[in-house]
C-alpha positions in Angstrom: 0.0 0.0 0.0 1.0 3.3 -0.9 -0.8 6.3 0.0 1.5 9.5 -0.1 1.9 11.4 3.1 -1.3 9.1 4.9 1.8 8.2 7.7 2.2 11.7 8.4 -1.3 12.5 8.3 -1.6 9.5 11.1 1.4 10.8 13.0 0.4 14.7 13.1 -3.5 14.8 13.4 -4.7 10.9 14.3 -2.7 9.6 17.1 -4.0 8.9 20.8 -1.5 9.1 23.6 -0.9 5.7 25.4 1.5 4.0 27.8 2.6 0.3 27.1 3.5 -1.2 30.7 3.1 -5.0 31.9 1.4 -6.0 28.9 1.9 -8.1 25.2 2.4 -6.5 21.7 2.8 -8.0 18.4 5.4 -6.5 16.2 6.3 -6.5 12.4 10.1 -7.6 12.4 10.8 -7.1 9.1 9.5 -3.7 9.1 11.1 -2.3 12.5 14.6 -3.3 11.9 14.6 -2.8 7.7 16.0 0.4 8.2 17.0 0.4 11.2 21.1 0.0 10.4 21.1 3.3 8.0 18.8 5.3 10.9 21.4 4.7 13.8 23.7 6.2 11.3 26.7 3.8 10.6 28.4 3.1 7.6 27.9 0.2 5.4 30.3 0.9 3.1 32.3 -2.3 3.4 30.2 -4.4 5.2 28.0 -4.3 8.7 29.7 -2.9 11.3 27.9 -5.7 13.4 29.6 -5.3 16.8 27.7 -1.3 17.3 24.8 -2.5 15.5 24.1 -5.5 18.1 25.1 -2.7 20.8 22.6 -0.3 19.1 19.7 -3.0 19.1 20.3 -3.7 22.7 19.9 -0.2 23.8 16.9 0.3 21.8 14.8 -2.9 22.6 16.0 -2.5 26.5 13.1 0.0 26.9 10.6 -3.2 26.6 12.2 -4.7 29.1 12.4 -2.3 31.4 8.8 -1.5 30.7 8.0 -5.4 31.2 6.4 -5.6 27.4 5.9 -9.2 26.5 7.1 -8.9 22.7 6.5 -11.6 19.9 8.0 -10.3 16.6 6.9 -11.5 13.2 9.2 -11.3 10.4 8.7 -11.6 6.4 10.1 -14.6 5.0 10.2 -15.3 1.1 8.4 -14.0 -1.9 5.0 -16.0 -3.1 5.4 -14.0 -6.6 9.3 -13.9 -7.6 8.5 -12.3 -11.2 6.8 -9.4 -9.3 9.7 -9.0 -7.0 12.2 -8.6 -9.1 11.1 -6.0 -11.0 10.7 -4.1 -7.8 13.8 -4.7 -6.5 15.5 -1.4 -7.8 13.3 0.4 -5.3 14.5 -1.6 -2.7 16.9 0.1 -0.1 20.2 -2.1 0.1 20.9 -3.4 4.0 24.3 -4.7 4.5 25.4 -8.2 4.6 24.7 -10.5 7.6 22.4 -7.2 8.8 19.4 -9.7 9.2 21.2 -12.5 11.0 23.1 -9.8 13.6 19.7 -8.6 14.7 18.0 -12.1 15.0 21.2 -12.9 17.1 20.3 -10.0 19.3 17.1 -10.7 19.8 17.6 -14.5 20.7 20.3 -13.2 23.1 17.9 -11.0 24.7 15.3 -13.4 25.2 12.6 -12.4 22.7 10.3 -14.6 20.8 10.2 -14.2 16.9 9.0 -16.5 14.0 9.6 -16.2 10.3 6.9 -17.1 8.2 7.2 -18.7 5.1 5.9 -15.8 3.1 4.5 -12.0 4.0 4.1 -11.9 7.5 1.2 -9.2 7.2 -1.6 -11.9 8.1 -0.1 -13.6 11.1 0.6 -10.5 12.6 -3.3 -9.6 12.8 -3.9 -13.1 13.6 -1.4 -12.9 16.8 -2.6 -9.3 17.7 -6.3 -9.9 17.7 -5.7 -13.9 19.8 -4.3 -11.2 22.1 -6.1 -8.6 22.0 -3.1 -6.5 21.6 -1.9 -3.5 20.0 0.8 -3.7 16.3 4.1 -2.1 16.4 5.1 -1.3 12.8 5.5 1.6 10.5 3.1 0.4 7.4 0.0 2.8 7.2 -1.8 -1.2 6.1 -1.9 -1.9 9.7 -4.5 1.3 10.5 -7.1 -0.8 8.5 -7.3 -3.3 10.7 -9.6 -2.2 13.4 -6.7 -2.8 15.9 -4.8 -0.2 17.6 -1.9 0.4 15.4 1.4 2.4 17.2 4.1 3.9 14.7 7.4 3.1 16.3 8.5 6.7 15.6 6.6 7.4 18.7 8.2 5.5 21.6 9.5 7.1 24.4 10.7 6.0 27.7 9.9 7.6 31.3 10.1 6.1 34.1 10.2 2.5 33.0 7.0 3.2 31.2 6.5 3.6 27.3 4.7 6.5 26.1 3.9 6.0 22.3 0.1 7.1 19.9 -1.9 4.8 18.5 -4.1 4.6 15.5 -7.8 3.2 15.5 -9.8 3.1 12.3 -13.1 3.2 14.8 -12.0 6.7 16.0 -10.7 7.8 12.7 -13.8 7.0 10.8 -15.8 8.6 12.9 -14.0 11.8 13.3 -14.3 12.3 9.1 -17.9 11.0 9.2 -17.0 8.1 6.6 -18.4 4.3 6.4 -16.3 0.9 5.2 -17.6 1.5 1.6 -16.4 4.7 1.3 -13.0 4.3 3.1 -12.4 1.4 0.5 -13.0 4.4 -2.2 -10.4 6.8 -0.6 -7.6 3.9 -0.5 -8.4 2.9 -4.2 -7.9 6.9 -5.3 -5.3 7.5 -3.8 -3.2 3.9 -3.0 -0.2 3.8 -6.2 0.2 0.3 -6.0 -3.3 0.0 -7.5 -3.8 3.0 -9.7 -0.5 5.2 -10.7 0.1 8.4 -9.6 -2.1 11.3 -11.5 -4.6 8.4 -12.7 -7.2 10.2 -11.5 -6.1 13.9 -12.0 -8.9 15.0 -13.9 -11.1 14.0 -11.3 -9.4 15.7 -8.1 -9.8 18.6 -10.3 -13.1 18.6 -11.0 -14.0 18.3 -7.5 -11.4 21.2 -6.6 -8.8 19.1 -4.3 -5.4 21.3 -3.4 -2.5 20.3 -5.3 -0.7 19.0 -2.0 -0.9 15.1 -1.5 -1.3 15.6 2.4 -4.2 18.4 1.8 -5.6 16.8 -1.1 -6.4 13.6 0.9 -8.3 15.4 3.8 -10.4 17.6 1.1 -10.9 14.0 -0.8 -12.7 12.8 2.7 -14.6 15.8 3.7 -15.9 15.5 -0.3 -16.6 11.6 0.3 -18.4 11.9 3.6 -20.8 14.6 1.9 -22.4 12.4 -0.5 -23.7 8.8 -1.0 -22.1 5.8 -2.8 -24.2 6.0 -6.0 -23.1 9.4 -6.0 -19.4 9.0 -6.1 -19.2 6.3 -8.4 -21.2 8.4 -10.7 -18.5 11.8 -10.3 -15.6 9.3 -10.4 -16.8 7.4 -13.9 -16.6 10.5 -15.7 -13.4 11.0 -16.1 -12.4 7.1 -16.7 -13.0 4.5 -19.8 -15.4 1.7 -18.8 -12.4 -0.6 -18.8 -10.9 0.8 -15.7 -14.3 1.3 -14.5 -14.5 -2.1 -14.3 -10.8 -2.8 -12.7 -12.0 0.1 -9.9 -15.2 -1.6 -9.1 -13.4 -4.8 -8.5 -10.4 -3.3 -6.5 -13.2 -1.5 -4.3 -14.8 -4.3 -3.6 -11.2 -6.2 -2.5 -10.2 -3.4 -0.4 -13.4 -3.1 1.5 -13.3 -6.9 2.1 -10.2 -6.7 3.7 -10.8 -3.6 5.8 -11.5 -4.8 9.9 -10.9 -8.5 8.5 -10.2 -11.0 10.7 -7.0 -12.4 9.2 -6.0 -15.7 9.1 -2.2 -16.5 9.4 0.1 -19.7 8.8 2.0 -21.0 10.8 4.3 -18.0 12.1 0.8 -17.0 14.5 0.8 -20.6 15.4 4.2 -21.3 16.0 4.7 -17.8 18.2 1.9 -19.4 21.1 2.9 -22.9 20.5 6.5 -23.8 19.6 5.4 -27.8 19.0 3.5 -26.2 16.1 6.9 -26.4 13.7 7.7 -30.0 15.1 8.3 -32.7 12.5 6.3 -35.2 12.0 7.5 -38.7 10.5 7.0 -38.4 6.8 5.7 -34.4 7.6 4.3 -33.0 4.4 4.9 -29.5 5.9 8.3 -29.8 6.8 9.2 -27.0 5.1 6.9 -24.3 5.9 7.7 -26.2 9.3 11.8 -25.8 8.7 11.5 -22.0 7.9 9.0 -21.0 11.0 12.0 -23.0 13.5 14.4 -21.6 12.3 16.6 -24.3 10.1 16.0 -22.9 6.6 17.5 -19.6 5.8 14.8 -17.0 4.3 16.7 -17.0 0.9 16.1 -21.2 1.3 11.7 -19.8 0.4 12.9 -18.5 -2.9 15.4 -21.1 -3.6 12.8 -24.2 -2.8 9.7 -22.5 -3.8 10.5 -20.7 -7.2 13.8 -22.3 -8.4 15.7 -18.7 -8.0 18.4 -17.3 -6.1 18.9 -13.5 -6.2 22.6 -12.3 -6.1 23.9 -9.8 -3.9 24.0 -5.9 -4.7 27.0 -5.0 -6.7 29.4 -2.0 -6.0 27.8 0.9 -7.4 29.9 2.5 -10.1 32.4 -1.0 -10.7 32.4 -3.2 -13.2 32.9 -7.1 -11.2 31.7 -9.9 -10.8 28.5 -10.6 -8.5 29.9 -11.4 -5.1 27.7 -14.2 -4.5 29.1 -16.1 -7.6 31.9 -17.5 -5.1 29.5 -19.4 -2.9 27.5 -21.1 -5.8 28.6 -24.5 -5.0 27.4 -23.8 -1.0 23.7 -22.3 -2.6 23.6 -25.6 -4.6 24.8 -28.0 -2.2 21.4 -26.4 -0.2 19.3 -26.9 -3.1 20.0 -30.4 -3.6 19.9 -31.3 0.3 16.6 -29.4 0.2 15.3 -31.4 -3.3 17.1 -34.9 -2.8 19.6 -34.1 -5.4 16.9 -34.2 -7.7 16.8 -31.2 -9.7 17.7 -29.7 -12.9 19.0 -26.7 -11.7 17.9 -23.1 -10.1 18.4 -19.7 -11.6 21.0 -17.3 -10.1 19.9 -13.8 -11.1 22.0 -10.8 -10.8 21.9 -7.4 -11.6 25.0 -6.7 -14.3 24.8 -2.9 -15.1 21.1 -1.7 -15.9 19.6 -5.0 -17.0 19.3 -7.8 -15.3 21.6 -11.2 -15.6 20.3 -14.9 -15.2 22.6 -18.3 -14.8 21.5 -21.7 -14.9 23.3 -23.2 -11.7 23.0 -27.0 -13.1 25.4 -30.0 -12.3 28.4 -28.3 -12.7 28.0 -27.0 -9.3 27.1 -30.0 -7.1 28.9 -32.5 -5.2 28.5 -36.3 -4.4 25.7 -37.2 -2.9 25.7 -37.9 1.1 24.9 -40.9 2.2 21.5 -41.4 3.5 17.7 -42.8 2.6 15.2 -40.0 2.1 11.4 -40.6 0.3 11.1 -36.9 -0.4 14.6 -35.0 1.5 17.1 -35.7 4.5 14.6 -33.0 6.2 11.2 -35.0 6.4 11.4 -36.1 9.2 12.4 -32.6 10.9 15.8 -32.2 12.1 16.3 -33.9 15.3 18.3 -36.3 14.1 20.1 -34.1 10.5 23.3 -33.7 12.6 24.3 -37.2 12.7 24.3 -37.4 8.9 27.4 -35.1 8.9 25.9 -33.3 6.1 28.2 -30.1 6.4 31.3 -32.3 7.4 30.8 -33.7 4.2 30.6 -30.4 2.3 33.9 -29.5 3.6 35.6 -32.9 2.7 34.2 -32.5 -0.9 35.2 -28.9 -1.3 38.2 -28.5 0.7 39.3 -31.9 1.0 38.9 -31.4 5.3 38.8 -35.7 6.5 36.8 -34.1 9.2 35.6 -31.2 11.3 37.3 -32.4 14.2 40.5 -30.3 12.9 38.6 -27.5 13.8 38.2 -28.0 17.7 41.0 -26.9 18.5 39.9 -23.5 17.5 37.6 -21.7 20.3 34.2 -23.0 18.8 32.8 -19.0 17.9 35.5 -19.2 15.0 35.4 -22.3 13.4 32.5 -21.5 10.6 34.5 -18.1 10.6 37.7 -20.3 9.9 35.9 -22.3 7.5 35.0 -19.8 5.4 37.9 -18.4 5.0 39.4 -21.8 3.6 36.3 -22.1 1.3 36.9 -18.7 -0.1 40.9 -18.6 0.2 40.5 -22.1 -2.1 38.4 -20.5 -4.2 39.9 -17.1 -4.6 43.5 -17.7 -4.2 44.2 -14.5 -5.8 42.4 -12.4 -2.8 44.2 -9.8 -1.1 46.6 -11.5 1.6 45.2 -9.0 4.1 42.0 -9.7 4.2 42.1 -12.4 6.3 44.6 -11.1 8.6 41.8 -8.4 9.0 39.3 -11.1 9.5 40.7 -12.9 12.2 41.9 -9.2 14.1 38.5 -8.5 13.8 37.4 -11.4 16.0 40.5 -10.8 18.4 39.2 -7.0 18.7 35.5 -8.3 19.5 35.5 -11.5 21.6 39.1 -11.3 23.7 40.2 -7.5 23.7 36.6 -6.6 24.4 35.5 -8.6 27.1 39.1 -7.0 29.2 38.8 -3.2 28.1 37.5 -0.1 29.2 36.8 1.5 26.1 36.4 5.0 28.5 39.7 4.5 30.0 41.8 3.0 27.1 45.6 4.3 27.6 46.8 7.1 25.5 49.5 7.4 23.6 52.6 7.4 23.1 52.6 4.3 25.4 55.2 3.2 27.9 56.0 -0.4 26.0 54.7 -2.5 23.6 53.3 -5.6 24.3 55.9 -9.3 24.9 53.1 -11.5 24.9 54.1 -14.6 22.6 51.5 -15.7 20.5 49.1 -17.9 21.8 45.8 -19.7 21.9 44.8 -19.3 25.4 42.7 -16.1 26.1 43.2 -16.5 29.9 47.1 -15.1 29.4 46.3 -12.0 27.5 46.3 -9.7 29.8 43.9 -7.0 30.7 47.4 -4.1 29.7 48.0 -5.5 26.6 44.4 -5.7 25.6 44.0 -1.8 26.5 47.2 -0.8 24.1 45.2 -3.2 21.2 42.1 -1.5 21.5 43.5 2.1 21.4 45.3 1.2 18.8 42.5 -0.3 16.5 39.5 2.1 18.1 40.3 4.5 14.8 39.9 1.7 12.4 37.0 0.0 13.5 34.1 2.4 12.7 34.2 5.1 9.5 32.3 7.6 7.7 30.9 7.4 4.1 33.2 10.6 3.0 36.4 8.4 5.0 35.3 5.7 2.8 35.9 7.4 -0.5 39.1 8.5 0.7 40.7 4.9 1.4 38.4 3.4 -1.2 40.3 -0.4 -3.0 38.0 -1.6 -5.1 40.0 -4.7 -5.2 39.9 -5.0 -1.6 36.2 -4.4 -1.5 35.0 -6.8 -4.1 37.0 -9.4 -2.3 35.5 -8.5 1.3 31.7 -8.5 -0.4 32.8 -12.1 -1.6 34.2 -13.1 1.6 30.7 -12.2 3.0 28.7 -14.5 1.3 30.9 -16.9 1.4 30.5 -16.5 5.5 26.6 -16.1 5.1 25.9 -19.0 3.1 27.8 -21.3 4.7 26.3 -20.3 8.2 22.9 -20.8 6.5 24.2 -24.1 5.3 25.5 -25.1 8.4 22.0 -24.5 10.1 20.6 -26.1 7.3 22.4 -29.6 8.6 21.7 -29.4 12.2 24.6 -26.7 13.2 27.4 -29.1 13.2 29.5 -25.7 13.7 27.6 -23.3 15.2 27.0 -19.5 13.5 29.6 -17.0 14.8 27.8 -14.2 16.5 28.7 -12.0 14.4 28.9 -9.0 17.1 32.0 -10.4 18.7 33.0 -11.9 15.4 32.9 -9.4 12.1 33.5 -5.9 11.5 33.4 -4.9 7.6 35.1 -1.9 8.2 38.3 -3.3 9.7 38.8 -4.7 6.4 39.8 -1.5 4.2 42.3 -0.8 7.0 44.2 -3.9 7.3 47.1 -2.6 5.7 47.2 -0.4 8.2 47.0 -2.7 10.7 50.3 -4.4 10.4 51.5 -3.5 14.1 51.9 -6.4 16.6 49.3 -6.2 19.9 51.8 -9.4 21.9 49.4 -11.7 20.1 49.8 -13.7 16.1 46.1 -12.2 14.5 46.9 -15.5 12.2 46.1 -17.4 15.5 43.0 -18.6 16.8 42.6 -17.7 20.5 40.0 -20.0 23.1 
């Protein structure tokens, strides 16, 4: 739905004051965090900058804590109608890598409850907030049709342990314009631009003398619609269109004001949020893949790839000529794909954007692996995933692709970095002509996060020039590095950890870049992968794991802290 400047005319003129205190709320996850990486303000020039993002998330969703909200957050999961996506995906803002899986982290580390659907998350979300008789958190104006009290995020505000926020109801809002269903359906069908263009119905806002403003022609449109009857309308509005779209506007009239105060209802995301036994496996479970995506062990990408036999590509670097960065995990997206269809499949299609047009690769045989060994009617999932790990399905993923006998070389490795370590074999094997400092960067980046962090002051960190460097030896146990030498690291590094976008232009490698964006999907799809098969290595958290922006710098971040960055460190 897209009705220009309707949020603003909610925010400024249709809002009721509330507090939220000791009670539940249903919110739209997809919605609440889409933006919320570019609105705290950090750069995403070369990747998340995951470590203040988490910290960012925690300090905003501490005030539902504090307030004692029970939240249950819905989020989006894949696309029903791929063809219709994709030709909307130029408007889409771009969110960096492993943003979606940082937050999700956060959440799960904070104790709140979320689902992903399967699909649009729109109908659950009513479905939850009405079986609780509960208000919506959101920002999408579709939400004030509901007949449930809608609350913009924009408007939260803690005091005193208490949330003071607005709220929209349709009930009040109708009345207070002096308009019925019927004719509410008729404003949304005017002015919504995802069912009539913009200026469709110019000659018409003319004859009936609306302003030329889009915020004051919609409260002249309902003071004009609340003046006469239905019959009325129709008859002004027909005028000045063919009988065609007469037609289509009769029809999209009648579908709006079906769905206005409707009682939705949702899949299994509603289901699984009061029941988690909802998304267990049955033997033999026909749904064990809407059940797969609501617990959690198939990646959202996973809809799109099992559903409509396409992948979409990552973003490219604006203004480079490359390759798409998620070319170099191909054989991890198809090693999915055949887990997911039995290895029997002729293929998916990888589309990418390549300049103005858009790009589209058969991903076929020339990408898969030996099959693993196991017995499967339909997939090594049907019978849910209590038992997937045993299979060693990652384990043998890394045998076939990296030649690894086992994952047992990796224990030695504190466990937080062995996918991390992983990955960077999968995409040093294939991209042995990557920068040598990026993973030297990679690896300092988890040393900054998960050891010098946990010792350090960042308030207090010593200044320089300091009295000595660092003797430590290099080593693997955290225990040794001491609380002094962890304080000279993270002065040192503070400056190169975080940047702004006009720094970035200024130390800008495209080389470098392309390889970190590569790197990145190489990390994300093997952490989906590795969920995929039961987390045989667990997903770094990828706040005390990966900073993007350290990446760019590592040639500048040669110096010694008393520790080998090439280590791994328990």
């Amino acid at each position: 739905m897209r009705i220009r400047t309707f949020s603003k005319l909610v925010e400024v003129r249709e809002l009721t004051p509330r507090e939220l205190r000791d009670e539940p709320i249903v919110l739209d996850g997809q919605n609440l965090f889409y933006n919320s990486y570019q609105r705290a303000g950090f750069s995403g020039a070369f990747g998340i900058e995951a470590d203040r993002y988490a910290c960012h998330l925690r300090q905003y969703l501490q005030m539902f804590k504090k307030a004692n909200v029970k939240c249950y957050f819905l989020f989006k999961g894949g696309h029903e109608n791929m063809e219709k996506r994709l030709k909307k995906e130029k408007d889409s803002k771009i969110v960096p890598v492993l943003m979606k899986e940082t937050y999700k982290q956060v959440l799960k580390e904070m104790d709140f409850e979320y689902v992903v659907c399967e699909y649009e998350s729109k109908k659950d979300i009513v479905e939850l907030a009405h079986k609780l008789n509960c208000p919506i958190l959101s920002y999408d104006i579709e939400y004030c049709f509901t007949g449930l009290q809608y609350i913009p995020f924009t408007t939260l505000e803690l005091q005193n342990d208490t949330i003071h926020c607005g709220y929209f109801l349709l009930e009040t809002f109708l009345r207070k314009y002096k308009l019925t269903v019927d004719k509410l359906a008729v404003f949304i069908v005017l002015t919504d631009e995802n069912i009539f263009p913009e200026g469709f119905f110019s000659e018409f806002f003319k004859s009936i003398k609306a302003p030329l403003g889009p915020f004051q022609c919609n409260l002249h449109l309902m003071r004009w619609l609340s003046k006469g009857s239905k019959k009325q309308i129709f008859a002004t509005i027909f005028r000045f269109i063919s009988a065609e779209d007469k037609k289509t506007f009769i029809e999209e009239e009648a579908k709006v004001g079906a769905q206005i105060e409707r009682r939705e209802c949702g899949g299994l995301g509603a289901a699984c949020v009061l029941d988690r036994d909802a998304a267990f496996v049955a033997r033999a479970d026909p749904r064990w893949f809407a059940k797969g995506v609501a617990a959690g062990h198939v990646a959202i990408d996973y809809v799109n790839l099992y559903r409509s036999k396409i992948f979409v590509g990552a973003p490219p670097i604006r203004g480079f000529q490359q390759d798409n960065p998620t070319l170099l995990a191909l054989d991890i997206i198809k090693y999915s794909y055949d887990l997911l269809t039995n290895f029997e499949n002729d293929g998916f299609n990888f589309v990418y954007d390549a300049g103005l047009e858009k790009e589209t690769i058969l991903v076929g045989d020339t990408h898969s692996i030996r099959k693993p060994v196991y017995e499967a009617e339909v997939c090594v999932f049907e019978n849910g995933w209590e038992s997937v790990r045993s299979f060693g399905l990652l384990e043998h993923f890394a045998h076939e692709t990296l030649q690894l006998k086992s994952l047992e070389c990796l224990e030695s490795a504190p466990e937080e970095t062995r996918l991390l370590l992983l990955a960077l074999a999968y995409f040093s094997r294939h991209r042995p002509s990557s920068p040598a400092a990026l993973s030297s960067a990679v690896l300092l980046a988890y040393v900054m996060l998960d050891v010098v962090a946990d010792k350090v002051d960042k308030k207090n960190l010593p200044k320089f020039p300091f009295d000595k460097k660092p003797i430590l030896d290099s080593t693997t146990d955290r225990s040794v590095v001491t609380e002094a030498d962890c304080g000279i690291a993270a002065a040192i590094m503070e400056e190169y950890s975080t940047t702004s976008e006009g720094d970035a232009e200024l130390i800008l490698d495209v080389k470098l870049l392309h390889a970190l964006a590569e790197f990145q999907q190489c990390l994300l799809q093997l952490s989906s992968l590795s969920v995929l098969c039961g987390a045989e290595v667990p997903a770094p958290v990828f706040a005390r794991t990966y900073n993007g922006t350290l990446g760019p710098y590592s040639r500048c971040t040669t110096v010694s802290f008393g520790f080998n960055i090439s280590s791994t460190v328990e």
